[in-house]
C-alpha angles and dihedrals in degrees: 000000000000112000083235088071110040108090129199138284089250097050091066097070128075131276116229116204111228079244099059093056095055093036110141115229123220133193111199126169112274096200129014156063088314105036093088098048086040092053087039103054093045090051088048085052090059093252105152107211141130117252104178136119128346099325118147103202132033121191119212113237095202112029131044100255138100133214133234118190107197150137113308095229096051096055102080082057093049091049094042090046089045086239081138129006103233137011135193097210127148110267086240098072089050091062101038097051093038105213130157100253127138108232104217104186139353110235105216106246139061091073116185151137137242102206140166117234145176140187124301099244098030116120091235107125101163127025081244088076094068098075112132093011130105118263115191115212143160079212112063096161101054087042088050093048087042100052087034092058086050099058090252143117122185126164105279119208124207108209118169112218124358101034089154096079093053100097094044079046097061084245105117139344098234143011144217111212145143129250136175098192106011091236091118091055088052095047091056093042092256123159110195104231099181135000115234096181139016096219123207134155108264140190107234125187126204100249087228077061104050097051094052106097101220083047100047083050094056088047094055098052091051091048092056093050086051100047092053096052083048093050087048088057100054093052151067128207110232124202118173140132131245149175109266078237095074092054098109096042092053094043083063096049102041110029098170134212095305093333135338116258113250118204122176122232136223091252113084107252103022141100141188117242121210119178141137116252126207108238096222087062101030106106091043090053098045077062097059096036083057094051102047082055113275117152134181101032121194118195113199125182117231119226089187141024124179110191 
């Protein structure tokens, strides 16, 4: 072998990008109720990656971060080990799992609640009058730290799928489940009694993660791009016009971010006004713009607010 072809020692090993060492790591549900929104939500923040199949990893072509696509309920262990930096994951599972993880945003979908019900016609009023009987869950630790709080102790049952039928089934009395809507309680004649847990999908950080400093600095700049997309989301662009006159009035309507834009028009007397609208409130506050005097009003939808 020439001497011109033969390379280095060194060469031989891999090079590592700057990027690849401080490349954040993130688990996300492969198949499931929050994988769409989840999908969804990463692509509307600009990430660049392949979600089809049965792949197990993505890597983003644009931003330091990779993607894991697992079980939900192993998530919060792969967050809490460090297996991975950062997990959306719904807030039940991180409860339920109790590991030491730092939620860093709720996401705004995958509502749901995690609830304690018993049969239609049974004589349980409070979750207090369990006590002593048998509650049937897919969550026994939550079950267990609920009852526990409460100064009770039934027999608590751990039932994987259809947890709903135990009590029509002679299996429990109760039972501790989640629901979104509260249709599968009804269908299997369930009346909530009490609420152990609000349920979102939520953004989560391994703390180790969070305290390196090339790490915490990815994540920042993650959690701004998804904070925008969450703020846009929440609010509507107004346009209308208006008489000078109705200023006040829709200044108190429609105070603004900090406060509306006000442009003059060619006609004498009135102006242009330009503001961001909460969507829970919106349709409340269109009336009252109508009535202080706003006309000709334009609703526009926000990809992005930085605030």
């Amino acid at each position: 072998m020439s001497s011109s072809s033969a390379r280095p020692a060194s060469a031989a090993k891999p090079l590592v990008a700057a990027d690849d060492r401080h490349r954040l790591k993130l688990a996300v549900q492969r198949s499931g109720r929050l994988t769409d929104d989840t999908l969804a939500l990463l692509h509307a923040i600009g990430l660049e990656f392949e979600s089809y199949g049965q792949r197990l990893f993505s890597h983003c072509r644009n931003f330091p971060l990779s993607i894991l696509y697992g079980r939900d309920d192993d998530i919060p262990e792969y967050v809490g080990l460090g297996t991975v930096d950062l997990g959306i994951v719904g807030r039940n599972l991180i409860h339920e799992e109790g590991v030491e993880v730092e939620e860093l945003l709720p996401l705004g979908f995958g509502y749901c609640s995690l609830i304690v019900a018993v049969g239609r016609d049974a004589p349980f009023q409070v979750p207090s009058d369990l006590a002593g009987c048998k509650v049937a869950t897919s969550y026994p630790n939550s079950a267990r730290r609920y009852f526990a709080e409460l100064g009770s102790s039934p027999e608590i049952i751990s039932i994987s799928g259809s947890v709903e039928v135990a009590p029509a089934m002679g299996l429990a009395d109760a039972i501790v489940e989640l629901t979104a809507t509260g249709s599968t309680l009804m269908l299997n004649d369930l009346r909530p009694i009490a609420t152990v847990l609000e349920s979102e999908a939520v953004l989560v950080a391994n703390p180790a993660s969070l305290i390196d400093p090339a790490r915490r600095a990815t994540i920042d700049r993650l959690l701004m791009r998804v904070k925008a997309v969450r703020a846009a989301r929440r609010y509507k662009y107004l346009m209308m016009n208006a008489p000078e006159s109705a200023l006040p009035a829709i200044r108190a309507v429609v105070p603004g971010l900090k406060a509306p834009t006000i442009v003059p028009l060619a006609e004498p007397g009135w102006v242009a006004v330009h503001t961001a609208i909460e969507e829970e409130v919106f349709w409340e506050s269109i009336e009252r713009l109508r009535a202080a005097g706003a006309t000709e009003i334009l609703v526009s939808s926000l990809e992005k607010l930085m605030l």
